[in-house]
C-alpha positions as CSV (number, residue, x, y, z in Angstrom):
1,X,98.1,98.8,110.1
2,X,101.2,97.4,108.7
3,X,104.4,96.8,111.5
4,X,106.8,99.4,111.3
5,X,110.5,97.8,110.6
6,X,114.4,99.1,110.8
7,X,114.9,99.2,106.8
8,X,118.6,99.6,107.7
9,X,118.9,96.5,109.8
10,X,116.5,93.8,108.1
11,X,116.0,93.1,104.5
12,X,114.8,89.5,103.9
13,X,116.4,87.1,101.6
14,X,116.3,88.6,97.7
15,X,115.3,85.5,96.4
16,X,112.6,84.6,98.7
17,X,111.3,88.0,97.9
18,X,111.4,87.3,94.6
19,X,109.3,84.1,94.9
20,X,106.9,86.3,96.6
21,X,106.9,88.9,94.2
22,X,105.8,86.4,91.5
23,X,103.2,85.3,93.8
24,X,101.5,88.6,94.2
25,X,102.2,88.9,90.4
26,X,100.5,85.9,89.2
27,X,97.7,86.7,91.5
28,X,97.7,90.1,89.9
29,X,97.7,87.8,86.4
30,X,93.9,86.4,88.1
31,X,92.6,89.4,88.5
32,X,92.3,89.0,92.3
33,X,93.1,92.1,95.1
34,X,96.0,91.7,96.9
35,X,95.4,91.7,101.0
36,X,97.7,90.3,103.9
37,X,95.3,87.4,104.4
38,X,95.8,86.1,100.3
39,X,99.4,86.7,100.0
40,X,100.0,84.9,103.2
41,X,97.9,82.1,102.6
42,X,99.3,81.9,99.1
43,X,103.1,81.6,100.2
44,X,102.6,79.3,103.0
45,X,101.1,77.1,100.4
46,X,103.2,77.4,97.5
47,X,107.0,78.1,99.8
48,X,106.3,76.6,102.7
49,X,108.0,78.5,104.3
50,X,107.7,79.2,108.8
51,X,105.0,81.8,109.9
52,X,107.1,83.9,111.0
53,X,109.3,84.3,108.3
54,X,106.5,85.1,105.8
55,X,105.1,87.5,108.2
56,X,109.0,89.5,108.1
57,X,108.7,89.0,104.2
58,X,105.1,90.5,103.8
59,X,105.9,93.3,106.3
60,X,108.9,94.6,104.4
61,X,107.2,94.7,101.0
62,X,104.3,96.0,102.3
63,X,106.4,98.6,103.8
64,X,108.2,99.5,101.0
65,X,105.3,100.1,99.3
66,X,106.4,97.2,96.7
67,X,103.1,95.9,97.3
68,X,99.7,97.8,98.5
69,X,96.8,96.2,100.2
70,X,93.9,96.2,98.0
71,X,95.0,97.0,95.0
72,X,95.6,94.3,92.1
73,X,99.5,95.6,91.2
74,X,102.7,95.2,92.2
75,X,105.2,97.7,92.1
76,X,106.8,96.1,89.1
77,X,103.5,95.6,87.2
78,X,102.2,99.9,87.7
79,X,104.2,100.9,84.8
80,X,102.9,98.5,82.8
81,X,100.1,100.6,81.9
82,X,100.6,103.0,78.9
83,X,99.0,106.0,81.0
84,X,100.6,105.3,83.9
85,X,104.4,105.2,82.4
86,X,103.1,108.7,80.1
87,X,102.0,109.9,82.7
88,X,105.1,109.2,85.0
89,X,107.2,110.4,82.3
90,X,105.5,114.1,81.9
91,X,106.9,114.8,85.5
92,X,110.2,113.2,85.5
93,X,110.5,115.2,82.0
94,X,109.4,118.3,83.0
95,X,110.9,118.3,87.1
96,X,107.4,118.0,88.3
97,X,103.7,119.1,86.6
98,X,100.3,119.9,87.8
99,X,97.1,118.7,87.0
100,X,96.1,120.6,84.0
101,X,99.6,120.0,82.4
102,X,99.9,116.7,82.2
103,X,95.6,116.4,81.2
104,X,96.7,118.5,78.8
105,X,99.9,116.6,77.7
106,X,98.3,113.3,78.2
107,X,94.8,113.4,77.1
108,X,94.9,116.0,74.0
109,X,94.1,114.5,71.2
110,X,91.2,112.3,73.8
111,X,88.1,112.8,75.5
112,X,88.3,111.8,79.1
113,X,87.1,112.8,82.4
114,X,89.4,114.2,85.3
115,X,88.9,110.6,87.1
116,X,90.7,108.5,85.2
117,X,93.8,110.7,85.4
118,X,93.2,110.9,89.2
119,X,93.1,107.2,89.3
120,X,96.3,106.9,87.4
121,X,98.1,109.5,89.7
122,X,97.2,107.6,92.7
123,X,98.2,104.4,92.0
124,X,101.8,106.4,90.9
125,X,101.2,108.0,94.5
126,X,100.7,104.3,96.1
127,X,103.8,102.9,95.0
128,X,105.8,105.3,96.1
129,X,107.1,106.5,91.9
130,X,105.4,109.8,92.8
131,X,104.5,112.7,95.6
132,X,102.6,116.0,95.5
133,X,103.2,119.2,97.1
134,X,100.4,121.9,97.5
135,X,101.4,125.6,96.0
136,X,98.7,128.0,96.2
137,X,95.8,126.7,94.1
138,X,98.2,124.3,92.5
139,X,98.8,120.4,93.2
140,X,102.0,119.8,92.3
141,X,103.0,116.1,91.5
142,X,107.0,115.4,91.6
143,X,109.2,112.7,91.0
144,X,109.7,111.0,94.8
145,X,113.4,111.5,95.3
146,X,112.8,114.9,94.6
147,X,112.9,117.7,97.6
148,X,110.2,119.8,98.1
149,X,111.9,122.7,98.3
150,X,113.4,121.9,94.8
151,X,109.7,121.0,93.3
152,X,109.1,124.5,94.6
153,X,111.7,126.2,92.4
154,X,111.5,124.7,89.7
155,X,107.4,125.5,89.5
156,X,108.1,128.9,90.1
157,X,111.0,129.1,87.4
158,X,109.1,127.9,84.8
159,X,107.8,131.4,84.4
160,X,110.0,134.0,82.3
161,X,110.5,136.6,84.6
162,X,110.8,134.8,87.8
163,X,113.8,132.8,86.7
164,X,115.3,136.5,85.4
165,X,115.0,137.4,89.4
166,X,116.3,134.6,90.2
167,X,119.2,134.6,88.0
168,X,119.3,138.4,89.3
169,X,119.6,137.6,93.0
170,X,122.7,134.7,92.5
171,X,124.7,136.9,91.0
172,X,123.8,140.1,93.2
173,X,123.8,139.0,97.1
174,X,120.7,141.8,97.3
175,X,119.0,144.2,95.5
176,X,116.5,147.2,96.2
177,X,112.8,146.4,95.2
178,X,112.5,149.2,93.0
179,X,115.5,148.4,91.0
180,X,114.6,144.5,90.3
181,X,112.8,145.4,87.4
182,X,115.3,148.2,85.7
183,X,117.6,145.3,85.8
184,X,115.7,142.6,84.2
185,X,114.3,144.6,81.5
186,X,110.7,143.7,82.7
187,X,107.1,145.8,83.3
188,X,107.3,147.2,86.8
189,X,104.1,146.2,88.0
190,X,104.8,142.1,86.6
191,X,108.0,142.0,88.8
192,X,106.7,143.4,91.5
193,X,103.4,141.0,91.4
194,X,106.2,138.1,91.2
195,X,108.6,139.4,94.0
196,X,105.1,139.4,95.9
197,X,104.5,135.4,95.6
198,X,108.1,134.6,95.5
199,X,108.4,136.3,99.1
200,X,105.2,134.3,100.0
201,X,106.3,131.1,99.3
202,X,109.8,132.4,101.1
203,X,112.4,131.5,98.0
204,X,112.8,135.2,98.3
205,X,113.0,137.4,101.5
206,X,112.7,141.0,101.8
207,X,114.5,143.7,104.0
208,X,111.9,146.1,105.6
209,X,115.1,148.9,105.9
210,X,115.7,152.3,104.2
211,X,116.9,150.2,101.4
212,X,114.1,148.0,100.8
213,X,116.4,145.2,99.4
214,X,115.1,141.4,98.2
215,X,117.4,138.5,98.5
216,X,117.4,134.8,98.0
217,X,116.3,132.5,101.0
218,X,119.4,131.0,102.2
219,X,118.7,127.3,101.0
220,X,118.1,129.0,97.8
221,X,121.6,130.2,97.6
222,X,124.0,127.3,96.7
223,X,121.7,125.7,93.8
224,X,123.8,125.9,90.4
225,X,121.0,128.0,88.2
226,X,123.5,126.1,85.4
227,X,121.8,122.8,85.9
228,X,118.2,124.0,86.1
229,X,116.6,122.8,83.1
230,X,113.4,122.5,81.8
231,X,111.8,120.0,79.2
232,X,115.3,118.5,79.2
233,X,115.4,115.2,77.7
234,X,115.8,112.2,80.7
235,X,115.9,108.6,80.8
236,X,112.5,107.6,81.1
237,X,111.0,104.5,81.6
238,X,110.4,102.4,78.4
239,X,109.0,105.1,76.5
């Protein structure tokens, strides 16, 4: 298990880990899996540098996920796939995508099997350029500086009428059930099924008074519905 290290207080020297970074890269370049034994071996040969001082370097890019045992990559190399960077690219375009989407957006105009996207997904995972959340029967795959309670959200808003309630309950601090969909414009029994999950996955809360009134969840409140977009156009990586 790889030594745990204050982030903050230590960060070896940049072009030392450099050097090392185009060791791991060149062994990537032979084909050969990356492990603590190799790299070290590798750097005390070629840097000669003290023990202890490749151990610090080896710990804080294997801590920083910038390089992952057993694997042939480094974090600079993932992207270098055309899958991968596609792939990566779905969900920073689109604020997060489930399986099915981005099979669908990746692979449809190809046969392939649901391993190979897998595969690609977890070396994104690895290295840290990706995380998944679970909702319901979904696995939800979001960009890594994203919070989950955002990645929530914005799944959930990608549906028509549940972006209408949502839109509803900024401007209105609460509303009663049975009004929600008179406002919207929507079939009764749609809204009602959607107030139902949105209450489940608490974005949404509901008073249990004469009133029967459903509001936004707190955290919800302050998010500017302004800047929620979706298939918005981003800076992607080399695409």
């Amino acid at each position: 298990m790889a030594i745990e290290i204050d982030k903050d207080r230590f960060k070896p020297d940049e072009y030392k880990i450099r050097k090392v970074l185009e060791i791991a890269k060149d062994l990537n370049n032979k084909n050969q899996v990356l492990n603590l034994e190799l790299i070290y071996k590798t750097i005390k040969k070629r840097l000669k540098l003290p023990r202890k001082e490749i151990l610090r370097i080896i710990e804080y890019l294997f801590n920083n996920n910038l390089l992952v045992e057993g694997r042939k990559n480094t974090k600079e190399t993932v992207l270098l796939n055309l899958y991968r960077r596609k792939i990566y690219n779905i969900i920073i375009k689109h604020n997060g995508a489930h399986f099915s989407f981005i099979r669908k957006k990746i692979f449809k105009n190809y046969t392939t099997n649901s391993g190979q996207l897998l595969w690609h997904l977890n070396m994104l995972l690895s290295y840290d350029f990706i995380k998944k959340i679970k909702i319901g029967n979904f696995t939800i795959f979001l960009p890594i500086n994203m919070s989950n309670d955002i990645g929530t959200l914005y799944f959930f808003l990608k549906d028509k009428i549940n972006k209408k309630i949502f839109e509803l309950l900024k401007l209105q601090d609460k509303v009663k059930k049975t009004e929600v969909y008179k406002e919207i414009n929507e079939n009764r029994e749609k809204v009602y099924y959607r107030l139902k999950v949105l209450i489940e996955n608490e974005i949404i809360s509901y008073s249990n008074n004469e009133n029967n009134e459903v509001f936004l969840v707190s955290r919800f409140k302050n998010i500017d519905n302004n800047k929620i977009e979706f298939g918005e156009k981003k800076r992607l990586i080399y695409e």
